[in-house]
N, C-alpha and C positions, 0 to 999 in steps of 0.2 A: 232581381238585380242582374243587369248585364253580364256574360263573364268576356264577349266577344272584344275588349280592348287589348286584352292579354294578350303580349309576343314577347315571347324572351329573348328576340334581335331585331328590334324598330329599330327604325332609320330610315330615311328620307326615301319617300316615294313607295311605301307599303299605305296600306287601308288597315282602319284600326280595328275593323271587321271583318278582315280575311286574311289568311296567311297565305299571298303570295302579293309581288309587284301588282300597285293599281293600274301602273301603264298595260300587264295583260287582257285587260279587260274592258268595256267600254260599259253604258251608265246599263245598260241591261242587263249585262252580265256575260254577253256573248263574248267568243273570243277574238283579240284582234293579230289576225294571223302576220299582220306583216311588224307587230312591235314584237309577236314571236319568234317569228325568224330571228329579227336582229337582236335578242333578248337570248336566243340558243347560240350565238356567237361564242365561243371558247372563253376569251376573253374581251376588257379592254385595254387599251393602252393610255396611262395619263404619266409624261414628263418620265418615256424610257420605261415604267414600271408596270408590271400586267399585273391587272387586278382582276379574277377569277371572282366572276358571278352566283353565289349560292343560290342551290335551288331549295328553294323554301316550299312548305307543306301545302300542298292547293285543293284545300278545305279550312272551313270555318267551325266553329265552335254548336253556331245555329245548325250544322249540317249535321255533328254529332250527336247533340240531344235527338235530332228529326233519324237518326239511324236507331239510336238507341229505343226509341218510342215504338218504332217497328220494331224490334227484335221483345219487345213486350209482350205487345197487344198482338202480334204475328198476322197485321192485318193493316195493310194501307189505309181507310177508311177507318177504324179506330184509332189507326193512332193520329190520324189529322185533326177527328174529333175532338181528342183528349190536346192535341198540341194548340187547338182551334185557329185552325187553319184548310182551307180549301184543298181536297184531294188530289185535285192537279196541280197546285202548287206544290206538296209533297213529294211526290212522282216525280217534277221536276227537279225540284233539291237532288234527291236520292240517283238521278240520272246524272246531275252536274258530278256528285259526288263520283262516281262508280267509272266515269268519264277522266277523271282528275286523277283515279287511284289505276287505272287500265285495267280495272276487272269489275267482274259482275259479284256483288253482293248478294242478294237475294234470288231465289229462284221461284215464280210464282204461277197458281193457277186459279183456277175458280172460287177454290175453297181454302184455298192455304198461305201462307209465305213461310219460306223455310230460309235456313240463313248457307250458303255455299260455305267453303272451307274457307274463303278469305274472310266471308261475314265472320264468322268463330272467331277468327284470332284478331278481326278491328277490334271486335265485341271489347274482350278485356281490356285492350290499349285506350278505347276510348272513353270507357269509363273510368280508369286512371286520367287519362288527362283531363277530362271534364272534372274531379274532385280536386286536384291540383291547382285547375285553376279559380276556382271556388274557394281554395284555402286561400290564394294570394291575394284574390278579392278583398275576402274577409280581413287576415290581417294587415290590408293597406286601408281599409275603413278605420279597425281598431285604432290604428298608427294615427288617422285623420282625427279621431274624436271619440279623444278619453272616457265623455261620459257614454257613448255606446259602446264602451269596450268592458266597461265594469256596469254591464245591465245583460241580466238575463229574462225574456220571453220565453214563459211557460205553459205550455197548452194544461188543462184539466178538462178530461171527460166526464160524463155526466155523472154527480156522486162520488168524485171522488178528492174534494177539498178536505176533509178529516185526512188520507193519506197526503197529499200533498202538503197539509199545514205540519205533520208530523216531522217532515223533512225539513221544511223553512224555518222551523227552529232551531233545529241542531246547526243549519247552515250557518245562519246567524249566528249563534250565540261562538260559531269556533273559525268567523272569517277573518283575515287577517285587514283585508281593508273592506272598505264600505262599497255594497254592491246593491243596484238598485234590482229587484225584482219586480217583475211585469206578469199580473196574470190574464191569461184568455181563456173561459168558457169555450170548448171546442169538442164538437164528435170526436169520435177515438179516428173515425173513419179517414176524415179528414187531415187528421194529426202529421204523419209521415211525410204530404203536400204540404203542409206548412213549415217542420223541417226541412225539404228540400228547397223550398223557394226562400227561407232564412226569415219568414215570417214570426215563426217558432224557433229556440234556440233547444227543448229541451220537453217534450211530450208525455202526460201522463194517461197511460188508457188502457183498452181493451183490445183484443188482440190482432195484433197492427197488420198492415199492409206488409208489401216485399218490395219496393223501392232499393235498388241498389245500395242509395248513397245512405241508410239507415242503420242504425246498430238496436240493440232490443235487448232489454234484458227483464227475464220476469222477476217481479218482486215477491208476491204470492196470491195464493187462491182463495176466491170465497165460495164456499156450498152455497149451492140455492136452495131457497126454503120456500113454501106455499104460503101464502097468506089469505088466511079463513076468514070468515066470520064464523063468530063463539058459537052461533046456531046451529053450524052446520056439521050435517050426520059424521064427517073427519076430522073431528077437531080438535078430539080426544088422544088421535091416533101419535105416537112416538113417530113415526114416517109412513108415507105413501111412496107407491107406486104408479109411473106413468100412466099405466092401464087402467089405472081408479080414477084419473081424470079425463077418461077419455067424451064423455059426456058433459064436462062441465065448459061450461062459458069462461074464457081463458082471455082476461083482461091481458092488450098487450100495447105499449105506446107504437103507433105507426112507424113501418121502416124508413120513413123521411126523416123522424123524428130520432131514431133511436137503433139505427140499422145492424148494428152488433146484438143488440137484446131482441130485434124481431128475428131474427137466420136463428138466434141458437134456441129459444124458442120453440119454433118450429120444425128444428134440427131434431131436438129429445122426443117430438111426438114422432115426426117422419121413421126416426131409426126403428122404434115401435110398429112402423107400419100403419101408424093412427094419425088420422085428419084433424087438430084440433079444431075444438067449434072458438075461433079468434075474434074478440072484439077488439078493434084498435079505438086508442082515445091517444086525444094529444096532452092531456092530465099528467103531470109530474108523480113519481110514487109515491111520495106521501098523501096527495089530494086521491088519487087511485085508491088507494085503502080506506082513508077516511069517507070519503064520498059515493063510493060504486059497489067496496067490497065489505062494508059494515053492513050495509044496507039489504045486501043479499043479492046485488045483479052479476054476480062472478068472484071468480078469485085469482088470483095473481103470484105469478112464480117472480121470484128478485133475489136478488143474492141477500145474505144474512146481514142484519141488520143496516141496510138501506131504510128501511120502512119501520121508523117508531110507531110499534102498536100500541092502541088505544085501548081501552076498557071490553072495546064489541069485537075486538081483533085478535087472533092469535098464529102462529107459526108452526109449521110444521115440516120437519126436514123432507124432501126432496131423495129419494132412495134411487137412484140414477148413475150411471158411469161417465153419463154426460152434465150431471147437474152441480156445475161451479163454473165459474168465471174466473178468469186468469188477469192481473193486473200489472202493466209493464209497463216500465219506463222505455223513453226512446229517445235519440241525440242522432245527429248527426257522422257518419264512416269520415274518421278523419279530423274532427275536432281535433284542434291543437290551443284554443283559449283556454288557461290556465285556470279561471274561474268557473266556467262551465264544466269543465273533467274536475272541479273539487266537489261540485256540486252533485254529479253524478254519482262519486264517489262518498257520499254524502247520502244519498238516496240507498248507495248498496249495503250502509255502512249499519243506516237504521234497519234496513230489514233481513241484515245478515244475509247479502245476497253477495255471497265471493266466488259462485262461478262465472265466469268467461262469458263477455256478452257475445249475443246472438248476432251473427253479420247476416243482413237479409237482406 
């Protein structure tokens, strides 16, 4: 959704995609020095009365997000990736902008970009004003259209609709008017992009990205357990240890598939010092147990009870400093829709989560 319409003083002869007069400018973008001059005039005169020109901000909203992207990713070339947009065009944003401001933002070389003293302190202002004008977006859609203003979009990461239906109850049964809820199947990974782009109103998953405009709150943990077949020589055992599976074929869903369950994974063997021997399959965790790991081609770490074991299957804790998953809810820095904060509120409510969300 656009936010570049936003000016809190239109009026005749501004662009609704920039914050200064269109007359300074011509359809490229270059400057046209001679409607500058007469545009730096003190004032005008109309019928005896001088009317004192404002100088209005000469940057666009596009040119913030394209500053902020760099102070990210601290790298010209990523962050055009990520904005997908061509690297010279970037370069040139970030010139008009620096141009516009009379100082240098960044200061860059081979290997780096680092942000100057003025970058620091845009930094914050303009990520305030990018969320402001994101709020007024928002509620001039609400204001537009009732039925999108009482509907909430809810991402769900993988496995986790039992949490998420726990809450859709409570919501319901103690809302005051009638709200439609919308759900989306979505990597946790993904989650934080679709709150900021307003795709998602309200995120459930695993542990989230650092996007400015995001708030995070954890709801709680699940231990990770092994998942055996009955045959095998640990099956008996109350819990293992890392180092006892360092030998075994260590079923895991591909990191395309499942990019938070393959890093931490890999994470528990790494901290050990050990290489798991990893199979990836694109198998959901139940077809995994049932199909791969009753059978005897491996075995499979997953958080507690994800995986309904069968008769040939059994579990065993996971004895690790690293072995649990963390599961959070996520919204929007700034949310002021009164149904989405009941909702949330609603989520902390069931899992007795009354510390202070997480601004990330």
């Amino acid at each position: 959704m656009q936010c570049e319409k936003l000016h809190p003083q239109r009026r005749r002869g501004f662009r609704a995609d920039e914050m200064r007069p269109a007359p300074y400018k011509d359809m490229r973008g270059a400057t046209d020095s001679k409607s500058m001059r007469g545009a730096q005039d003190s004032a005008e005169t109309r019928k005896g009365t001088t009317v004192v020109n404002p100088v209005a901000p000469a940057f666009s909203l596009i040119q913030l997000r394209s500053f902020i992207a760099i102070t990210e990713e601290l790298s010209f070339r990523k962050a055009a990736q990520k904005l997908q947009m061509a690297p010279s065009s970037l370069t040139s944003q970030m010139k008009v902008l620096e141009d516009s401001l009379g100082t240098s933002l960044f200061t860059r070389s081979r290997r780096a970009v680092h942000l100057t003293r003025a970058g620091t302190l845009l930094l914050d202002a303009a990520r305030d004003l990018l969320t402001e004008a994101e709020h007024v977006v928002q509620v001039a859609n609400a204001a537009g259209s009732n039925k999108r203003s009482n509907r909430i979009v809810i991402g769900i990461g993988r496995e986790l609709a039992d949490t998420v239906n726990q809450v859709t109850q409570q919501f319901m049964q103690h809302s005051v008017r009638k709200v439609d809820l919308v759900y989306r199947e979505v990597v946790s990974s993904a989650q934080c992009k679709g709150l900021q782009d307003r795709t998602l109103d309200v995120g459930f998953l695993r542990t989230p990205t650092r996007p400015h405009q995001v708030n995070s709150q954890l709801l709680y943990s699940q231990p990770l357990v092994v998942i055996l077949s009955r045959t095998h020589p640990l099956a008996g055992a109350d819990s293992v240890k890392i180092e006892q599976l360092a030998n075994e074929p260590v079923l895991v869903r591909s990191r395309e598939s499942a990019p938070a369950e393959h890093d931490q994974i890999l994470e528990i063997f790494r901290n050990k010092n050990l290489q798991p021997r990893m199979i990836e399959t694109t198998l959901s965790p139940q077809f995994i147990g049932d199909m791969r790991v009753a059978t005897g081609q491996g075995i499979y770490i997953v958080p507690e009870r994800v995986v309904k074991t069968h008769k040939n299957l059994t579990s065993v804790k996971l004895d690790d400093p690293l072995a649990s998953r963390s599961i959070y809810v996520a919204w929007r820095r700034g949310e002021r829709l009164q149904h989405i904060l009941n909702f949330i509120e609603t989520t902390r409510r069931v899992f007795s989560t009354n510390a202070a969300p997480l601004a990330l």
